[in-house]
N, CA, C and O atoms as CSV, one atom per row, in Angstrom:
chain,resi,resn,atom,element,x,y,z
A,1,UNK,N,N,112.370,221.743,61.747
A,1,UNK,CA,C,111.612,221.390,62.932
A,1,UNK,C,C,110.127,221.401,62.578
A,1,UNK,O,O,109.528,222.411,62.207
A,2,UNK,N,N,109.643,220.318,62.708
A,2,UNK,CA,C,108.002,220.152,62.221
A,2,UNK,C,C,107.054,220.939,63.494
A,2,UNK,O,O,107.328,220.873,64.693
A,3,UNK,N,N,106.214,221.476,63.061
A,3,UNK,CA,C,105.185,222.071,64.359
A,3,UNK,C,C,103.808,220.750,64.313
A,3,UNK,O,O,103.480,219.755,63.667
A,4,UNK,N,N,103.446,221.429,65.259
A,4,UNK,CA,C,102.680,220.399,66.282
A,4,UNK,C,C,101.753,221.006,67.099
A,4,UNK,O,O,102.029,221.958,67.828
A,5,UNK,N,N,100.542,220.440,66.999
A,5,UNK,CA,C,99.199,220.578,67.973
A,5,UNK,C,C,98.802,220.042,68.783
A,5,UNK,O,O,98.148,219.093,68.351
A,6,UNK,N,N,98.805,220.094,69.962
A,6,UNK,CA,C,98.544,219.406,71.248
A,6,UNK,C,C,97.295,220.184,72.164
A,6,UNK,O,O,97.373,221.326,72.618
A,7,UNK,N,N,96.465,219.516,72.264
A,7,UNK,CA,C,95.154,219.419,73.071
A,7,UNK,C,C,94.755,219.071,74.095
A,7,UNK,O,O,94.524,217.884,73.863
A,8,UNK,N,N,94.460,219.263,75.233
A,8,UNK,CA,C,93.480,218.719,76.552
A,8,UNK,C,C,92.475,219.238,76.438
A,8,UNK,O,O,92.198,220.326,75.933
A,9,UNK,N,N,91.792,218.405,76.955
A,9,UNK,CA,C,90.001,218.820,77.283
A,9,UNK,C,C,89.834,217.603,78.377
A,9,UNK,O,O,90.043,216.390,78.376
A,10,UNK,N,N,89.303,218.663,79.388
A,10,UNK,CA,C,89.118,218.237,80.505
A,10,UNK,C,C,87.693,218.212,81.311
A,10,UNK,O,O,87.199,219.334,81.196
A,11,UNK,N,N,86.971,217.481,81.971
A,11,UNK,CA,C,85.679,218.232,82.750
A,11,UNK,C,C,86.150,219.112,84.056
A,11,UNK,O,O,86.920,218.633,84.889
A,12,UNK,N,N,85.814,219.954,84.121
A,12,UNK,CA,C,86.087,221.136,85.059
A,12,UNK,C,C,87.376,221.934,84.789
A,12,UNK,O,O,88.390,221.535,84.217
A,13,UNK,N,N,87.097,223.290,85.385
A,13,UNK,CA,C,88.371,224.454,85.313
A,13,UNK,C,C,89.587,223.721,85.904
A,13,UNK,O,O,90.375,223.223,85.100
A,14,UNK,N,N,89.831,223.598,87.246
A,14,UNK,CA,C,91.018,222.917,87.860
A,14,UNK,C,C,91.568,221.899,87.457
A,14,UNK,O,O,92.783,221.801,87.627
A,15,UNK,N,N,90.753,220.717,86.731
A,15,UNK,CA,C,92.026,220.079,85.952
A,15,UNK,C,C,92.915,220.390,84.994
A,15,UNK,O,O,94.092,220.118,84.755
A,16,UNK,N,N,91.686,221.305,84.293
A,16,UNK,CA,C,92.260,222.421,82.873
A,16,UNK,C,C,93.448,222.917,83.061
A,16,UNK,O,O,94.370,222.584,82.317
A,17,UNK,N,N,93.678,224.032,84.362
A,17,UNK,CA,C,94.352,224.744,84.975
A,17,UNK,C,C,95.744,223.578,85.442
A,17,UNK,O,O,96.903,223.852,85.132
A,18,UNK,N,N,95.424,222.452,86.119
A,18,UNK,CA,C,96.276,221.841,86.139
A,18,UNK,C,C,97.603,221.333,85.346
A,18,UNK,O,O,98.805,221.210,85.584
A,19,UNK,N,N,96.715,221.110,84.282
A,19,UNK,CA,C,97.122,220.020,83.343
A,19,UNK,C,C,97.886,220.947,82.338
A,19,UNK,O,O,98.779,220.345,81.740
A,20,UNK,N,N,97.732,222.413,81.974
A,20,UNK,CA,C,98.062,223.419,81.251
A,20,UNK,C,C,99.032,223.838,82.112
A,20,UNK,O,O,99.876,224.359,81.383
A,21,UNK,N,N,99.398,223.910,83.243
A,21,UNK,CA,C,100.651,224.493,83.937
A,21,UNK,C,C,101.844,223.646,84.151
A,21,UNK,O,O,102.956,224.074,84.460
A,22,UNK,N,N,101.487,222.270,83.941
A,22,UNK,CA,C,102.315,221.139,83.738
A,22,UNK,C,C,103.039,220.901,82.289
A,22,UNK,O,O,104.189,220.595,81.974
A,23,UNK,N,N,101.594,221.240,81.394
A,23,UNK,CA,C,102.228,221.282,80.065
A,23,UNK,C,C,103.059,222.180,79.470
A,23,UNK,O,O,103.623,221.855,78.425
A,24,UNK,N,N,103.323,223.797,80.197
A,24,UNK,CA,C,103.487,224.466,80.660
A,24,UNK,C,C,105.032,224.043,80.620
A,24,UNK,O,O,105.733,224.032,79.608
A,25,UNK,N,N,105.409,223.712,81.860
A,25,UNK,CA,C,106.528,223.772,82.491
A,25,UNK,C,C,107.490,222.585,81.979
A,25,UNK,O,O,108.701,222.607,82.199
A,26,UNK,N,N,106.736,221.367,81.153
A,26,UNK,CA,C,107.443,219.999,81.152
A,26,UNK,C,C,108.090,220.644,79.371
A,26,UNK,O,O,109.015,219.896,79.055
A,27,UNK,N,N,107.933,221.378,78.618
A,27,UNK,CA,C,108.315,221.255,77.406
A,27,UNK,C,C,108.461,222.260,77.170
A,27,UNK,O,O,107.837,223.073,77.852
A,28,UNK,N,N,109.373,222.772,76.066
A,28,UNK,CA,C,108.962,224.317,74.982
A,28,UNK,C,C,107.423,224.139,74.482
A,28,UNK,O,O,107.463,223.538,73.409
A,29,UNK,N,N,106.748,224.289,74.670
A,29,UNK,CA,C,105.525,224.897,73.919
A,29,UNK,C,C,105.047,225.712,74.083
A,29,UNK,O,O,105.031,225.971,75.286
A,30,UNK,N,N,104.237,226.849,73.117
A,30,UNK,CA,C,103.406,227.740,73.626
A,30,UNK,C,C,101.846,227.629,73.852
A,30,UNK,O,O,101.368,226.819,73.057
A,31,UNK,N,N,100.983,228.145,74.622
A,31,UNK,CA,C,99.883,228.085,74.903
A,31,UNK,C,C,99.267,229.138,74.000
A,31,UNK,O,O,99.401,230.362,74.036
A,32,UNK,N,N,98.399,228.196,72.996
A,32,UNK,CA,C,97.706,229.071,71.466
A,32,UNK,C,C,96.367,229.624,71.974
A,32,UNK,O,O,95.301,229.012,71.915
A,33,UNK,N,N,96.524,230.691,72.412
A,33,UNK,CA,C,95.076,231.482,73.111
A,33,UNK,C,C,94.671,230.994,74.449
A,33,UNK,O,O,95.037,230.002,75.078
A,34,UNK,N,N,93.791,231.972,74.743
A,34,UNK,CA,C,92.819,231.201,75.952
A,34,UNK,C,C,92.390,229.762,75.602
A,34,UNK,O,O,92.346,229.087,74.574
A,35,UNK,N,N,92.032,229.554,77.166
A,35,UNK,CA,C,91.289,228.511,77.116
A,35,UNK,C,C,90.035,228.551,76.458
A,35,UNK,O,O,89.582,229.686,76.310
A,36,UNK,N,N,89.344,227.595,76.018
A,36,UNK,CA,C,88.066,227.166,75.651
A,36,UNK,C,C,86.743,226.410,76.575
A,36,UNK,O,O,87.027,225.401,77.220
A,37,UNK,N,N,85.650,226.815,76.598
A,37,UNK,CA,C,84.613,226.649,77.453
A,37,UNK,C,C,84.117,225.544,76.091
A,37,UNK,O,O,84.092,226.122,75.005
A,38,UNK,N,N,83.761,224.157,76.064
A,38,UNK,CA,C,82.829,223.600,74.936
A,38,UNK,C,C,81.555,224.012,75.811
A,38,UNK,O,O,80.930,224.998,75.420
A,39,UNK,N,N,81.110,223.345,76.966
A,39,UNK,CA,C,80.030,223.175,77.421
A,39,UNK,C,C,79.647,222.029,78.224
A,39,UNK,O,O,80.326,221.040,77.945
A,40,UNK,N,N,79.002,221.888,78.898
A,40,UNK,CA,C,78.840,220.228,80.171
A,40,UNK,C,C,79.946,220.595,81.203
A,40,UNK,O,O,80.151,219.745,82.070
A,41,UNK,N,N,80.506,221.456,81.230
A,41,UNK,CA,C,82.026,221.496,82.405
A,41,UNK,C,C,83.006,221.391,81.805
A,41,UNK,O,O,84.037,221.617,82.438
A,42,UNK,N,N,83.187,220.848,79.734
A,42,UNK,CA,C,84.155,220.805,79.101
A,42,UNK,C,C,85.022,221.837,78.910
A,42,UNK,O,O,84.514,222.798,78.332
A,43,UNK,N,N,86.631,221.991,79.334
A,43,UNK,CA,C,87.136,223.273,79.068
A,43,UNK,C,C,88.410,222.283,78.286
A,43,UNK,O,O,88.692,221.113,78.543
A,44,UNK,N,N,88.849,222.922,77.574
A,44,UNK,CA,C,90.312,222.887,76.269
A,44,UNK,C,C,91.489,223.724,76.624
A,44,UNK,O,O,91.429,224.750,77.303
A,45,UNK,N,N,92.175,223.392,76.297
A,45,UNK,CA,C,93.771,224.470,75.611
A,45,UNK,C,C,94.667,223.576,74.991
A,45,UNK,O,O,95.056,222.422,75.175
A,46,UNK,N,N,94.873,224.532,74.162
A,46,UNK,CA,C,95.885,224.087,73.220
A,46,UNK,C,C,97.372,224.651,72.894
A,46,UNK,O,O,97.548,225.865,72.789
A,47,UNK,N,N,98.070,224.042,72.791
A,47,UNK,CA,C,99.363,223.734,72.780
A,47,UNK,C,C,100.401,224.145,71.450
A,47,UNK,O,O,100.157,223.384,70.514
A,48,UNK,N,N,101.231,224.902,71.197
A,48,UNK,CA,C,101.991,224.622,69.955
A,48,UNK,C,C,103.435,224.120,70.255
A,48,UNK,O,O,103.832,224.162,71.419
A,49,UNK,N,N,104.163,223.692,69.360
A,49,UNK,CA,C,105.655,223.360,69.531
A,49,UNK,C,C,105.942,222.500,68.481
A,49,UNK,O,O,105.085,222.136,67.675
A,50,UNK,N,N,107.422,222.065,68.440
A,50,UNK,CA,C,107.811,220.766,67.512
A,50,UNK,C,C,106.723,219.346,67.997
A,50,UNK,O,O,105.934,219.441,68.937
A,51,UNK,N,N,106.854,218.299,67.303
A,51,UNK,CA,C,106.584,217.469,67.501
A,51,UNK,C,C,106.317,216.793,69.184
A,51,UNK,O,O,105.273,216.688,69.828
A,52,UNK,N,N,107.828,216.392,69.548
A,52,UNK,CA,C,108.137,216.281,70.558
A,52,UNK,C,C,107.761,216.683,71.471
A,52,UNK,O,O,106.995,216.169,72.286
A,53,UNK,N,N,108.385,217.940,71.466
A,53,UNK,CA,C,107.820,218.738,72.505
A,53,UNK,C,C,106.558,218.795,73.079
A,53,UNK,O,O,106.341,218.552,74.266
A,54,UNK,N,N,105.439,219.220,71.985
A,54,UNK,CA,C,104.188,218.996,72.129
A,54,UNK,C,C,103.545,217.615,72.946
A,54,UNK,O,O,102.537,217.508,73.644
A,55,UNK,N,N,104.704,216.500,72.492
A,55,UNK,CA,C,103.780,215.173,73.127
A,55,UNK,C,C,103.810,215.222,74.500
A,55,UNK,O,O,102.858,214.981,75.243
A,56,UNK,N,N,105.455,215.690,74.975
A,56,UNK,CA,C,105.719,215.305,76.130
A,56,UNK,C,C,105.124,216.309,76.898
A,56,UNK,O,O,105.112,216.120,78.114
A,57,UNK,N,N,104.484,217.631,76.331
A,57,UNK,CA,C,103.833,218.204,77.532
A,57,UNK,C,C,102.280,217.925,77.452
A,57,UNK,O,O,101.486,218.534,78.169
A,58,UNK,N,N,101.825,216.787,76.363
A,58,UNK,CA,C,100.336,216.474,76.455
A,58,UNK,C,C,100.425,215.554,77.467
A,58,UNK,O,O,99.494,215.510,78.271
A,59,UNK,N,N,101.554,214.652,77.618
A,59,UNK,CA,C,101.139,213.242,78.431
A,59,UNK,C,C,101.691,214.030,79.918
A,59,UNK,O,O,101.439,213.548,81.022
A,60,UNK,N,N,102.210,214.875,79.793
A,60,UNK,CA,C,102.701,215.281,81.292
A,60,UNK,C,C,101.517,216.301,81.835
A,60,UNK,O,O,101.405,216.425,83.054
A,61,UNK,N,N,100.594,217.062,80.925
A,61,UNK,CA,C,99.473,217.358,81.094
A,61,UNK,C,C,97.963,216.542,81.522
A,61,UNK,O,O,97.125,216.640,82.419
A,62,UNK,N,N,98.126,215.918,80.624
A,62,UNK,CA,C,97.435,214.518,80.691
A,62,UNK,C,C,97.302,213.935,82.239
A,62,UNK,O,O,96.310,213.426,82.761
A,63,UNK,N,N,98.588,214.165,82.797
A,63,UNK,CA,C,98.947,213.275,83.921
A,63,UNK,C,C,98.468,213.990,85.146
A,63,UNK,O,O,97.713,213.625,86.047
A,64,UNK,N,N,99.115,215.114,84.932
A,64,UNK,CA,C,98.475,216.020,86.006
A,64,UNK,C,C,97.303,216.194,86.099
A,64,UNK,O,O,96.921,215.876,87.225
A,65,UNK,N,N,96.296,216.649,85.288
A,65,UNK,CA,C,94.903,216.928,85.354
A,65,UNK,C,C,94.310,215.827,85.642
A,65,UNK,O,O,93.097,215.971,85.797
A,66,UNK,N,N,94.860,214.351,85.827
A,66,UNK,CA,C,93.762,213.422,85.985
A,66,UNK,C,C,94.148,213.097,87.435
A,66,UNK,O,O,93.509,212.193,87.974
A,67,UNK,N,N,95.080,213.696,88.115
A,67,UNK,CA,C,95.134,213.925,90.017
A,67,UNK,C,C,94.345,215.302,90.551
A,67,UNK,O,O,94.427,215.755,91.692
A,68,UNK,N,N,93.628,215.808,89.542
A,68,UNK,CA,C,92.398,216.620,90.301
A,68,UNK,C,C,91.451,216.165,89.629
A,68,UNK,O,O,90.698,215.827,90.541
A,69,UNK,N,N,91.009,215.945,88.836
A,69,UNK,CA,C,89.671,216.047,87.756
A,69,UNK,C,C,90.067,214.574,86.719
A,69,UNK,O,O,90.890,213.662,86.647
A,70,UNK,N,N,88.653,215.191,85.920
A,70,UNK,CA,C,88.569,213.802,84.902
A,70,UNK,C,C,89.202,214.482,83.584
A,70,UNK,O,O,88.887,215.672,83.559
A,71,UNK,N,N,89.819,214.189,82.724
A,71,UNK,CA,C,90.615,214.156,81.491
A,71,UNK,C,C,89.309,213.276,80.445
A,71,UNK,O,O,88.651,212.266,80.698
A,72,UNK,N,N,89.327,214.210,79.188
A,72,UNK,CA,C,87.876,213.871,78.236
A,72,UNK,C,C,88.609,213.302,76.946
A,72,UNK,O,O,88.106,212.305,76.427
A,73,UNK,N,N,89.762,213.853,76.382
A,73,UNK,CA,C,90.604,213.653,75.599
A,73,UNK,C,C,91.829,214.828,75.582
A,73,UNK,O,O,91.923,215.998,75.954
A,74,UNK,N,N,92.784,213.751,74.880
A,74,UNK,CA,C,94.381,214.393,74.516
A,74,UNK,C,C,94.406,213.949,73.264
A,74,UNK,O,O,94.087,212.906,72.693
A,75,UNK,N,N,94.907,215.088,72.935
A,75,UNK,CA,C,95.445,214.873,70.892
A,75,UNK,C,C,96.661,215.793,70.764
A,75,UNK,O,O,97.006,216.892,71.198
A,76,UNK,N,N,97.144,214.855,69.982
A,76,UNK,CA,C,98.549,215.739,69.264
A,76,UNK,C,C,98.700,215.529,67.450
A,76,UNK,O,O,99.129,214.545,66.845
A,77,UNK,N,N,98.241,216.681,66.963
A,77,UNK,CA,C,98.305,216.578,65.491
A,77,UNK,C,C,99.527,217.129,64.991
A,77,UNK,O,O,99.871,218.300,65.151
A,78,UNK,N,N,100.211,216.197,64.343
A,78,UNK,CA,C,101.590,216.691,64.141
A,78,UNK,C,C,101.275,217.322,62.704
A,78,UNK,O,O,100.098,217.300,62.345
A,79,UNK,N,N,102.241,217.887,61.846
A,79,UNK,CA,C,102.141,218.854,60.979
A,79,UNK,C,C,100.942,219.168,60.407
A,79,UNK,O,O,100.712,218.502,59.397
A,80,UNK,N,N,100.330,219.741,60.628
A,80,UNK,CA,C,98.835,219.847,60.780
A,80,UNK,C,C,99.072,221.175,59.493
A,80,UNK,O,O,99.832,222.142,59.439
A,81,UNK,N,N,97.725,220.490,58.317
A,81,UNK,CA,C,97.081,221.611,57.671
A,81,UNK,C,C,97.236,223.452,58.135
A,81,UNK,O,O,96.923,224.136,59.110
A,82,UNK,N,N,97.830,223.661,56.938
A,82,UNK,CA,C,98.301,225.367,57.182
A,82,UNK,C,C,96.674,225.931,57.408
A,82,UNK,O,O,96.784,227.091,57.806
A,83,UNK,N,N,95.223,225.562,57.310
A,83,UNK,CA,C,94.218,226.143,57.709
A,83,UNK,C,C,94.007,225.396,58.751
A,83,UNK,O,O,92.859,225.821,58.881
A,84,UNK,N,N,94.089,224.774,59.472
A,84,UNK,CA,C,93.523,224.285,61.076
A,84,UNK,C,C,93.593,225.585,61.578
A,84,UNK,O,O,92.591,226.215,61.239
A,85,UNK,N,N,94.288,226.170,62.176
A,85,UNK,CA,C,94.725,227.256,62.676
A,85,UNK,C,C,93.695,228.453,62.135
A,85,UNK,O,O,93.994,229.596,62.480
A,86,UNK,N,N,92.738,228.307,61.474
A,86,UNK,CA,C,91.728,228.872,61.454
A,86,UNK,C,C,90.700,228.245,62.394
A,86,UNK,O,O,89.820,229.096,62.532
A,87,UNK,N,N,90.430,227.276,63.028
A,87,UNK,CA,C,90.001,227.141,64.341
A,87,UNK,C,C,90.518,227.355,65.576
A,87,UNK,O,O,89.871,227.207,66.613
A,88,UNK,N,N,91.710,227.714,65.515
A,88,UNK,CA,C,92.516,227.603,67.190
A,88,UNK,C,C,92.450,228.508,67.141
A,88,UNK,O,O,92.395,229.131,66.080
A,89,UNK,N,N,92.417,229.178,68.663
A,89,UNK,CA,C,92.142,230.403,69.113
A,89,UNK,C,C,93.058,231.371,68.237
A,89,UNK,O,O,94.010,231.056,67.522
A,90,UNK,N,N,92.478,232.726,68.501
A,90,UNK,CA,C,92.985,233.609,68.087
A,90,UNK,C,C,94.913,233.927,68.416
A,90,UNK,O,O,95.683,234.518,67.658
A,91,UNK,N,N,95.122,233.522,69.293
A,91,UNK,CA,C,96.744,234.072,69.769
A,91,UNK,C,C,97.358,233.268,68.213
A,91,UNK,O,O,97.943,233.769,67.252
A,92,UNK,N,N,96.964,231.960,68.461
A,92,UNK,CA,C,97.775,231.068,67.549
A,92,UNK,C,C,97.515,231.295,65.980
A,92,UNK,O,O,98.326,230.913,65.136
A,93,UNK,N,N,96.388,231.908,65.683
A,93,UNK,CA,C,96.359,232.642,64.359
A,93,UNK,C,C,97.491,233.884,64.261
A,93,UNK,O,O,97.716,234.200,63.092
A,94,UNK,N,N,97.955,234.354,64.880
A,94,UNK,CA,C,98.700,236.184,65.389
A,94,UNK,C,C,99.549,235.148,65.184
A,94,UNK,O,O,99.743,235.184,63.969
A,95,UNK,N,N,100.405,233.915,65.799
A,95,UNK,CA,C,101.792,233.440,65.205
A,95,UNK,C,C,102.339,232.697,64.364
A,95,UNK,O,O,103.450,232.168,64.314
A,96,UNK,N,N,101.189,232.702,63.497
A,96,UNK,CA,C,101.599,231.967,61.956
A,96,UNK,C,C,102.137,232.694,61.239
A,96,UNK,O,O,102.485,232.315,60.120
């Protein structure tokens, strides 16, 4: 089973919140740390799982957060470099 990185970044908390409880509920994935503040109203979270999994809770994330708020980007990096994960939050470093 290949792992997988999945991303939202959203402008404002409530789409964030949205779009992460959808992604949440539509797939196996886990949620790799807190959320992320970039800055301008930009907030992140990120996603782990197989491939799959990961997509279908970005676009079902995706979907939700853009019926409250604006959506900035979605990414899904599939087998992603064993050091990425030196940028993603801390939880998702603890489950490598």
């Amino acid at each position: 089973m290949s792992k997988a990185i999945g991303l939202l970044e959203t402008r404002g908390l409530t789409a964030l919140v949205t779009g992460t409880d959808a992604m949440l509920k539509s797939a196996n994935v886990t949620l790799a740390g807190p959320m992320k503040q970039v800055g301008n109203a930009l907030v992140s979270a990120v996603v782990i799982g197989d491939v799959a999994a990961v997509k279908a809770a970005t676009d079902a994330g995706a979907q939700a957060a853009r019926t409250v708020g604006e959506v900035v980007s979605v990414q899904v990096i599939p087998r992603p470099h064993d050091d990425v994960v030196l940028v993603l939050p801390k939880a998702a470093a603890a489950k490598k």
